[in-house]
Backbone as CSV, one residue per row, in Angstrom:
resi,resn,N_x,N_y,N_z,CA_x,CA_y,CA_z,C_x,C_y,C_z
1,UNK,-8.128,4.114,5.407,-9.447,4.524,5.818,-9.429,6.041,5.895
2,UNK,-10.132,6.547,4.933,-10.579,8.504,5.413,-11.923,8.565,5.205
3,UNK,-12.124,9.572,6.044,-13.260,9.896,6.356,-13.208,11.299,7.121
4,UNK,-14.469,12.247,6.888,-14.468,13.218,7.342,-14.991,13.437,8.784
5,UNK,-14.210,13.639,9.792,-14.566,13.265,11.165,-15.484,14.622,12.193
6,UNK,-15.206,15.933,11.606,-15.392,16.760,11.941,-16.050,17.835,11.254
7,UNK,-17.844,17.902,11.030,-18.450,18.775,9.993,-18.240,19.983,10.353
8,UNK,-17.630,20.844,11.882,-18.069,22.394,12.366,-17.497,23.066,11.408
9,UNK,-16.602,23.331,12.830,-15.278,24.454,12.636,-13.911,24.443,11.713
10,UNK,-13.702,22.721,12.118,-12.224,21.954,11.832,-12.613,21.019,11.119
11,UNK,-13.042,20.610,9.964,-12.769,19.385,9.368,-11.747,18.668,9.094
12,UNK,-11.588,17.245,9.539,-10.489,16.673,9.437,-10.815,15.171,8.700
13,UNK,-9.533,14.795,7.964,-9.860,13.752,7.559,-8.530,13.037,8.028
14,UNK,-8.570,11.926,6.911,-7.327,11.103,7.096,-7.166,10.682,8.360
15,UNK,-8.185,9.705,8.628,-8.560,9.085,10.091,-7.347,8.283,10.757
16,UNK,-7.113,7.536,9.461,-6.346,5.966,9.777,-5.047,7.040,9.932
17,UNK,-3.937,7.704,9.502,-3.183,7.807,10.173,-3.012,9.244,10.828
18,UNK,-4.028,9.728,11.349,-3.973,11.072,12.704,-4.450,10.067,13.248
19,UNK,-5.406,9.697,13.595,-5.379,8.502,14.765,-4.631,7.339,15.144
20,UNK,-3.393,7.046,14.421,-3.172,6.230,14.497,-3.559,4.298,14.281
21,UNK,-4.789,4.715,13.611,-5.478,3.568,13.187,-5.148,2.511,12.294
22,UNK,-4.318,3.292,11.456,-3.445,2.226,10.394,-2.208,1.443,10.749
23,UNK,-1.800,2.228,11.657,-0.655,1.460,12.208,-0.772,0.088,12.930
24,UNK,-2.379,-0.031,13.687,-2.453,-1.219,14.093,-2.721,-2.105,13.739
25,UNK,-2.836,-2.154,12.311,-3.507,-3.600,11.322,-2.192,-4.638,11.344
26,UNK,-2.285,-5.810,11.059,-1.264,-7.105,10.793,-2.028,-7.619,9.800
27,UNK,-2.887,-6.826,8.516,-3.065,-7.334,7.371,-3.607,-6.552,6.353
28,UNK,-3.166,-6.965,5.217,-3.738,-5.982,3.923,-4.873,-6.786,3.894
29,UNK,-5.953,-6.183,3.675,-7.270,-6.726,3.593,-8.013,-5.815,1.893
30,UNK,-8.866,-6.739,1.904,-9.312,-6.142,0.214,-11.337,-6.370,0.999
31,UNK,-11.790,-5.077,0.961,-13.144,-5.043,1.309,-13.992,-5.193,0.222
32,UNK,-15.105,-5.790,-0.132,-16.064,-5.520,-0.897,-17.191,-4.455,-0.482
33,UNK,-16.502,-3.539,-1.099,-17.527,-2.351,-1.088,-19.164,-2.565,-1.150
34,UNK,-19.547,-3.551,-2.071,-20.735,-3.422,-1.686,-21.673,-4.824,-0.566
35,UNK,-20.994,-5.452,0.145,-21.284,-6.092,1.243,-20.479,-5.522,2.538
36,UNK,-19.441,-4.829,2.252,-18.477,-4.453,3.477,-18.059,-6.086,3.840
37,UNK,-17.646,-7.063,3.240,-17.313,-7.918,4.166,-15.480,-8.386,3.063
38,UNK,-15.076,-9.123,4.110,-13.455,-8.905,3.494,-13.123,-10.510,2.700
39,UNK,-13.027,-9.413,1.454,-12.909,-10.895,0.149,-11.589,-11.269,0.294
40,UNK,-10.512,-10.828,0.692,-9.015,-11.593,1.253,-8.174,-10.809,2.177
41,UNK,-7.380,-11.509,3.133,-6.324,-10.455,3.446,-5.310,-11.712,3.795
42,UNK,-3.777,-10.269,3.675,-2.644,-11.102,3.265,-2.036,-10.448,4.606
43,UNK,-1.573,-11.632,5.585,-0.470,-11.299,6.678,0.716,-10.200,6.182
44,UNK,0.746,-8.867,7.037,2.223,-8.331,6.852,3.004,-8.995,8.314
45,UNK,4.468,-8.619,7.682,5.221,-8.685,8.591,4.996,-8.094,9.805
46,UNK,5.432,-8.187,10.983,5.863,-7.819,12.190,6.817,-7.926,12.976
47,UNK,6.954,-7.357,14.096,8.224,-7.115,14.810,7.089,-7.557,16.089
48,UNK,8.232,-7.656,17.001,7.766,-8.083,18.637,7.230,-6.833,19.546
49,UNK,7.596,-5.778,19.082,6.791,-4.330,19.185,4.972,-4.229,18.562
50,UNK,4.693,-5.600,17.741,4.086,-5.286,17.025,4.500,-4.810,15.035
51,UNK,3.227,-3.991,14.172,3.318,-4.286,12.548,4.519,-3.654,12.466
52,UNK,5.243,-4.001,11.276,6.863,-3.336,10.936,6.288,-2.228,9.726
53,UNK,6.860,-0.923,10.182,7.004,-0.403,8.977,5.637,0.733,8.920
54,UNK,4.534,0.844,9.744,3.253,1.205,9.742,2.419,1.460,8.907
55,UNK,1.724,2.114,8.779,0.304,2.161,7.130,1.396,2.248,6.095
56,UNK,0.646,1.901,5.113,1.092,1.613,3.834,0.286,2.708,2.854
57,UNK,0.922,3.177,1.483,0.162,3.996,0.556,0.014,2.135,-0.224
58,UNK,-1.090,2.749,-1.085,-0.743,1.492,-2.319,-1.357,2.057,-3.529
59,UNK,-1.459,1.646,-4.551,-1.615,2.178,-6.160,-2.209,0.683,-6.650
60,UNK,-3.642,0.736,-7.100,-4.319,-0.242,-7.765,-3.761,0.087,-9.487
61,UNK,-3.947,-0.076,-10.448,-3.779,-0.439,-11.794,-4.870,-0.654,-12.912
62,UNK,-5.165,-0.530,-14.177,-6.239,-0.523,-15.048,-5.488,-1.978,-15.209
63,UNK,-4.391,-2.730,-15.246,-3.656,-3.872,-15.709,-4.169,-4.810,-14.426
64,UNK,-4.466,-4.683,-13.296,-5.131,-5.349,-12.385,-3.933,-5.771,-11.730
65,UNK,-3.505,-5.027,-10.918,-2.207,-5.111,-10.050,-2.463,-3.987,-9.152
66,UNK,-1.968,-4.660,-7.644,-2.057,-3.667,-6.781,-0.611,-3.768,-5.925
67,UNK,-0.111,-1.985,-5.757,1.356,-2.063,-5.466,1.532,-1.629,-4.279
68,UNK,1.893,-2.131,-2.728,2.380,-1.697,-1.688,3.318,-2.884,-1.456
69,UNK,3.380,-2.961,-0.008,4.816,-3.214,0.550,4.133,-4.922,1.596
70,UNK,4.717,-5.477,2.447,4.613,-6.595,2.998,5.059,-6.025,4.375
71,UNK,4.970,-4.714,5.106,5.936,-4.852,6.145,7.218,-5.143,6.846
72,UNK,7.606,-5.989,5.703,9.441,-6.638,6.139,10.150,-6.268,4.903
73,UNK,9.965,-4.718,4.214,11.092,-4.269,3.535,10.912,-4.980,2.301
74,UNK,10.024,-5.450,1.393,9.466,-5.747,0.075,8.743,-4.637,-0.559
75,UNK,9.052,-4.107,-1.421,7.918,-3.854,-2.401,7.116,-4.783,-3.228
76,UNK,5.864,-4.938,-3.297,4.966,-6.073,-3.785,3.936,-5.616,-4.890
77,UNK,3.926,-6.241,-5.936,3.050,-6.686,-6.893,1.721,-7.507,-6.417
78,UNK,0.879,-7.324,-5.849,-0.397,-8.382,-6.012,-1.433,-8.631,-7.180
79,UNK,-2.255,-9.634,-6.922,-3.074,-9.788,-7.493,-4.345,-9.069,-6.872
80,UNK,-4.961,-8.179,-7.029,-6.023,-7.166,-6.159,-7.327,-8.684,-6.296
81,UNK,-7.453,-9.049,-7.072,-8.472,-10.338,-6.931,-8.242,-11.377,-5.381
82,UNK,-6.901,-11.162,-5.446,-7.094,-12.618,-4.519,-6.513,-12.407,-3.512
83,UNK,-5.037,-11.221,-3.705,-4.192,-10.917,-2.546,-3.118,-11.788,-2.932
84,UNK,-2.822,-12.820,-3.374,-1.617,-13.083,-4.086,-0.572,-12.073,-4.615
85,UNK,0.910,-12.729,-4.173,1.982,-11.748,-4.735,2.197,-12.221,-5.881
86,UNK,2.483,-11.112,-6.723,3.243,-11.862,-8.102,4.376,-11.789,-8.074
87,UNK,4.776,-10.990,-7.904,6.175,-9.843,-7.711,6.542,-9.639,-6.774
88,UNK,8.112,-9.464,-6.262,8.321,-8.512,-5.244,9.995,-8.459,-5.509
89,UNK,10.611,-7.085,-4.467,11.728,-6.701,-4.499,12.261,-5.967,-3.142
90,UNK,13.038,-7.037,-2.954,13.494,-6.306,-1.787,14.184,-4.846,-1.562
91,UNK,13.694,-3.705,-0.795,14.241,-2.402,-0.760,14.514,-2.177,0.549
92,UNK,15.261,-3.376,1.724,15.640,-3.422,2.953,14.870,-2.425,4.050
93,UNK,13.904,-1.732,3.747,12.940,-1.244,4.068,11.962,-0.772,3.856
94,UNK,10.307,-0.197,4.297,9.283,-0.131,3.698,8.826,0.837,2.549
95,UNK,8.177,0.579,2.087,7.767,2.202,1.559,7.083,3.437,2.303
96,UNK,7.692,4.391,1.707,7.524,5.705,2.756,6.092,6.155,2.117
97,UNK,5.603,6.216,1.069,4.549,6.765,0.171,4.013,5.840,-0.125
98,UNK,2.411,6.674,-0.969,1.755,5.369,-2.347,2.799,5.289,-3.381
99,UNK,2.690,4.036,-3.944,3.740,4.114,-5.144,2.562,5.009,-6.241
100,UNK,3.014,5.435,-7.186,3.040,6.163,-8.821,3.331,5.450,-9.914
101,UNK,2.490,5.962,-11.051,3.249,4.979,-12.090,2.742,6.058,-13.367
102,UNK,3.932,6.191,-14.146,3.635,6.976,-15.276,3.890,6.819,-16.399
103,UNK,3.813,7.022,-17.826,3.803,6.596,-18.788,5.522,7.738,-19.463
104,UNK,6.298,6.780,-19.890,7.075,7.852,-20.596,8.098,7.261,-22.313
105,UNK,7.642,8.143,-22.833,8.288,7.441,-24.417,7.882,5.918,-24.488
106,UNK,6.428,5.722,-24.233,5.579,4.567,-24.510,6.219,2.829,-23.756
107,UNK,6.507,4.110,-22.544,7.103,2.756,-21.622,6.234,3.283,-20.193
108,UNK,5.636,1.760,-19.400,4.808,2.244,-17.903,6.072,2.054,-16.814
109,UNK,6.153,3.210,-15.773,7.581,3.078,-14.908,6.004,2.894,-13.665
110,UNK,6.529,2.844,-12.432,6.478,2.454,-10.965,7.140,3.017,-10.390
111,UNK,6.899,4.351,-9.563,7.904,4.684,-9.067,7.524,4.595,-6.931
112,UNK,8.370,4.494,-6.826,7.820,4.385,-4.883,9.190,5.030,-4.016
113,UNK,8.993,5.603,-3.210,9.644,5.819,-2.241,9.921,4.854,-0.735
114,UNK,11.470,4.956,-0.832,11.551,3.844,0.906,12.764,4.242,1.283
115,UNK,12.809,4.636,2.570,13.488,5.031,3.388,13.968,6.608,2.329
116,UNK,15.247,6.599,2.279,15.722,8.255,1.339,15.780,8.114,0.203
117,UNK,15.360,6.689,-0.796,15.596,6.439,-1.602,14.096,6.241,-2.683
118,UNK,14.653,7.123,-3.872,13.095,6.516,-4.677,13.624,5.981,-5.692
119,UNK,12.756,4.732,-6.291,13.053,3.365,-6.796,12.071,3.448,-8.026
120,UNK,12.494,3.373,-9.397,11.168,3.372,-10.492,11.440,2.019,-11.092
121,UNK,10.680,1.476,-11.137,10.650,0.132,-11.896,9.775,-0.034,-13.384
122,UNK,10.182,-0.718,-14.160,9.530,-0.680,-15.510,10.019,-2.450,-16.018
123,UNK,9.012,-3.386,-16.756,9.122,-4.230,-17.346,10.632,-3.954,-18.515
124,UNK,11.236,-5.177,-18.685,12.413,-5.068,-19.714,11.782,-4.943,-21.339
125,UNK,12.401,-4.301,-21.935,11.977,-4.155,-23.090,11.689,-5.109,-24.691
């Protein structure tokens, strides 16, 4: 969620995490923009503290795939239609960023960051 909170002096955005707002969700939710009402959401993990891992970046796709994490240390493939996983890979902890994805010598990579480690993934050839 961003939004510009402050027209004066200070404009600020990036609501959901300076406020802390993203951290309190226990679900990826997919909004329909033009009803505002929520066409799916998929349980993340949690801890007894509450969500594991806090806001998430994610990266939608022209291939119709959307890429963030599950809260319990997955990187995930969905289906942005339904919220279905297709994919996933365990990286024993969350992602730190949105994942990326770039084109190189006519191959598409995925690249994401989690914990100190960044991870690029690409289909086998």
């Amino acid at each position: 969620m961003f939004y510009l909170t402050d027209t004066d002096d200070r404009p600020q955005g990036w609501a959901a995490a300076e406020r802390g707002l993203g951290a309190t969700s226990r679900a990826l939710k997919a909004i329909d923009y033009k009803t505002g009402k929520v066409r799916w959401s998929r349980p993340l993990a949690t801890t007894a503290s509450g969500p594991a891992g806090g806001p998430m970046g994610l990266l939608s796709t022209a291939g119709k795939l959307l890429f963030g994490n599950d809260g319990g240390g997955n990187f995930v493939a969905y289906d942005p239609a339904t919220g279905k996983p297709l994919w996933h890979t365990g990286l024993g902890t969350n992602t730190s960023n949105g994942p990326e994805t770039y084109l190189l010598d006519g191959r598409q990579y995925v690249v994401v960051g989690a914990g100190d480690t960044l991870y690029a993934f690409a289909l086998p050839r």
